[in-house]
N, C-alpha and C positions, 0 to 999 in steps of 0.2 A: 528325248521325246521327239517322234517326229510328229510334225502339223502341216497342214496348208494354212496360207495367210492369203488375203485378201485384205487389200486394198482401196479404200473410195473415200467418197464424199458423203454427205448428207443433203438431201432435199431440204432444203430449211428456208425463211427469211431472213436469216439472222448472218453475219459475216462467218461464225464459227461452222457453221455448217459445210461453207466450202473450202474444207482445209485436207489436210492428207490422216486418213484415221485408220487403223488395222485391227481386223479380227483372226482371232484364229479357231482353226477345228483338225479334230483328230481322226474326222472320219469322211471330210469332206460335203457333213450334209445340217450335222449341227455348230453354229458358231456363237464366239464368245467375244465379247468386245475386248481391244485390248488399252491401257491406259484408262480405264475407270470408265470409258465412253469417252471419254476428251480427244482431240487432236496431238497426232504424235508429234504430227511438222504444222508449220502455218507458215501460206505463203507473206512475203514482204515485198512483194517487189509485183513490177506490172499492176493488175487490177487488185491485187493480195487478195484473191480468192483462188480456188484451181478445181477441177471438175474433172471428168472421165479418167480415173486415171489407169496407170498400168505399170506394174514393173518383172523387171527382167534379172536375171543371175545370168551373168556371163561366163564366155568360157576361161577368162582370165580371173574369176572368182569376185568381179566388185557387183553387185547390186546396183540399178538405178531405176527408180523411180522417173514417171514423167506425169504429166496432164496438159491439160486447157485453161490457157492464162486464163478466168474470166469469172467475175464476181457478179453475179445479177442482184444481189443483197448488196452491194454495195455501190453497182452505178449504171443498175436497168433505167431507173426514172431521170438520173441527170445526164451521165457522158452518152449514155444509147438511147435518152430521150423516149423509152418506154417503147423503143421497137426493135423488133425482132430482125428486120432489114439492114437496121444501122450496126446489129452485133455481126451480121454476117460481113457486111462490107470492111466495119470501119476499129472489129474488137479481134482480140485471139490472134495477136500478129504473133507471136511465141508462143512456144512449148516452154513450162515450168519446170527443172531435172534435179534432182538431189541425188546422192550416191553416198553406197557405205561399201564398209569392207566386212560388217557384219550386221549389217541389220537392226542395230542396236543403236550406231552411233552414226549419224549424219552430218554429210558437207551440206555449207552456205547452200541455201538455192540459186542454181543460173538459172538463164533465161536465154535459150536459145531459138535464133532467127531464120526459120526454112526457107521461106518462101522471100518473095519480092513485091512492088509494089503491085504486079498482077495478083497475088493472092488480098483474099478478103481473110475471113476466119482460118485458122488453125485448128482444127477442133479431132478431141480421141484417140489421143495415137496411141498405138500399139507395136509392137516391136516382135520380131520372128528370126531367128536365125537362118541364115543360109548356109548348107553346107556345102555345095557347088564353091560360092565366090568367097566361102570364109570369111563372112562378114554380118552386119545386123541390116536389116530393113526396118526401117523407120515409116509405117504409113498411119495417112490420117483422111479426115475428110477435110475437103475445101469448096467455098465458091471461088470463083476466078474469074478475071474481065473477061476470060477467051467467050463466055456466053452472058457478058454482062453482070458477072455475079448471080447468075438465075439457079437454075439444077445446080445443086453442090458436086462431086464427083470425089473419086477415091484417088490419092498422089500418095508417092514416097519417094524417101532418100535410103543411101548407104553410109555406114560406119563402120571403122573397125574399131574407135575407143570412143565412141560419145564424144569426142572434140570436135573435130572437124568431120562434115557432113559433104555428099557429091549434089552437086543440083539437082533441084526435085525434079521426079517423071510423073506422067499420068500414069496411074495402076488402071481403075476402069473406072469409065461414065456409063450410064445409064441413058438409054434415048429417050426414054419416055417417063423420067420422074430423076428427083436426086437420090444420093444415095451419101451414107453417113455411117458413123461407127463401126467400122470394119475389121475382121480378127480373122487371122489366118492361122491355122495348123496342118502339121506334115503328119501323115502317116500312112506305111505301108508304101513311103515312095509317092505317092497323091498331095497333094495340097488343097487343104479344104478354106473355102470365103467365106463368113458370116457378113453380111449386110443386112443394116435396117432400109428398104425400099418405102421411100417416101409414100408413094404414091403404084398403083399397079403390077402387084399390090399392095397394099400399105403393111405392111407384116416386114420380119427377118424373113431374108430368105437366104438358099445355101448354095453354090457354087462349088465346081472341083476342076482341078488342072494337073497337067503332070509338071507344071513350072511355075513356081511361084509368081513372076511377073510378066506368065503369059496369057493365053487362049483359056478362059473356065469358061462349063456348061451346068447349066442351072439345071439343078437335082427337085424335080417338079414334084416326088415324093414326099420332099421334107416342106416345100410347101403348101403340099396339099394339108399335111398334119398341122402346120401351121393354122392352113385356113379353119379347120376343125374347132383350133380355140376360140374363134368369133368374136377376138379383140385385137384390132391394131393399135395397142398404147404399147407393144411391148417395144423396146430400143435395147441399144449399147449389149451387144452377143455376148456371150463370155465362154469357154469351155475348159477344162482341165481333166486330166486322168487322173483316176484313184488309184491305189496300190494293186488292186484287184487286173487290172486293164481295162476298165469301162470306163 
């Protein structure tokens, strides 16, 4: 059989809610919980919570799973003190990884360390193959001292096996707002951005490049259709191809 699966969390207040859960679907539009609705993994380590996640099939055939170290059910009121500024500065110093060789059976979770003490949060990565430099891009959103921690901005690293990582770069900031949850896809040669825009406007919006970690031009179409839905609560992009090619 073939399925797409999908990967995430739950919205919950409860610690179970932020763990690693999968669904799958046959047709890419209905989906079906998988493990009874229970979590497949549950973090243990860092905050033992984990949030946005994403995984990837490599071209050497292992699976890896990543997220956001960070448990709001388990220490918004004590360790972040019930704010939102101390999770950006002072939480999410790690990325969460598990890997399998089938999907079925999972390693220990690491806990891997991008940034330095200039970064604040870790937060959403997503992962993109390069077929230029033969390797994985690694991007997430960050605050960083370089603006005091203010606007968050989009960074990433290279890997060629999830061990060892190149020092992180700035992918893009934003002048005039942050920007967070970031997903990149190739096609036809193009490179397409999804960003959630903080602020001006507060929507996803879309971007396109001929090089992954160059020069995009915001595609004012796709936010125009944005603007149409007359709600900025949407976040975290996602997209995938169906059999069909759509």
């Amino acid at each position: 059989m073939e399925a797409y699966l999908f990967v995430h969390f739950k919205e919950k207040e409860t610690p179970d809610g932020e763990q690693v859960y999968f669904a799958l679907s046959t047709d890419g539009f209905n989906w079906e919980q998988v493990n009874g609705g229970q979590p497949v993994l549950w973090s243990e380590k860092g905050d033992k919570g984990v949030r946005d996640h994403t995984i990837v099939r490599t071209k050497y055939g292992k699976f890896y799973i990543l997220a956001t170290d960070l448990s709001l059910a388990n220490h918004f009121h004590d360790k972040y003190r019930g704010s939102w500024e101390s999770i950006t500065r002072e939480g999410s110093k790690c990325l969460s990884l598990w890997e399998s060789d089938d999907l079925v059976n999972w390693s220990e979770q690491r806990m891997i360390e991008l940034g330095d003490e200039d970064f604040g949060c870790i937060w959403a990565p997503d992962v993109i193959y390069d077929r230029m430099e033969q390797d994985y891009v690694i991007h997430w959103s960050s605050a960083h001292s370089i603006n005091n921690f203010g606007h968050k901005a989009i960074y990433y690293t290279r890997t060629k096996d999830f061990e060892s990582f190149a020092k992180p770069q700035l992918l893009y900031r934003k002048e005039d707002s942050g920007v967070i949850d970031s997903a990149i896809y190739e096609e036809n040669g193009m490179f397409y951005r999804f960003l959630k825009s903080e602020a001006n406007p507060k929507a996803i919006i879309l971007q396109k490049g001929e090089t992954l970690a160059g020069e995009c031009e915001t595609i004012e179409a796709f936010n125009g259709e944005m603007a149409k839905l007359n709600n900025p609560a949407y976040e975290a992009p996602t997209a995938y191809k169906l059999s069909n090619g759509k």
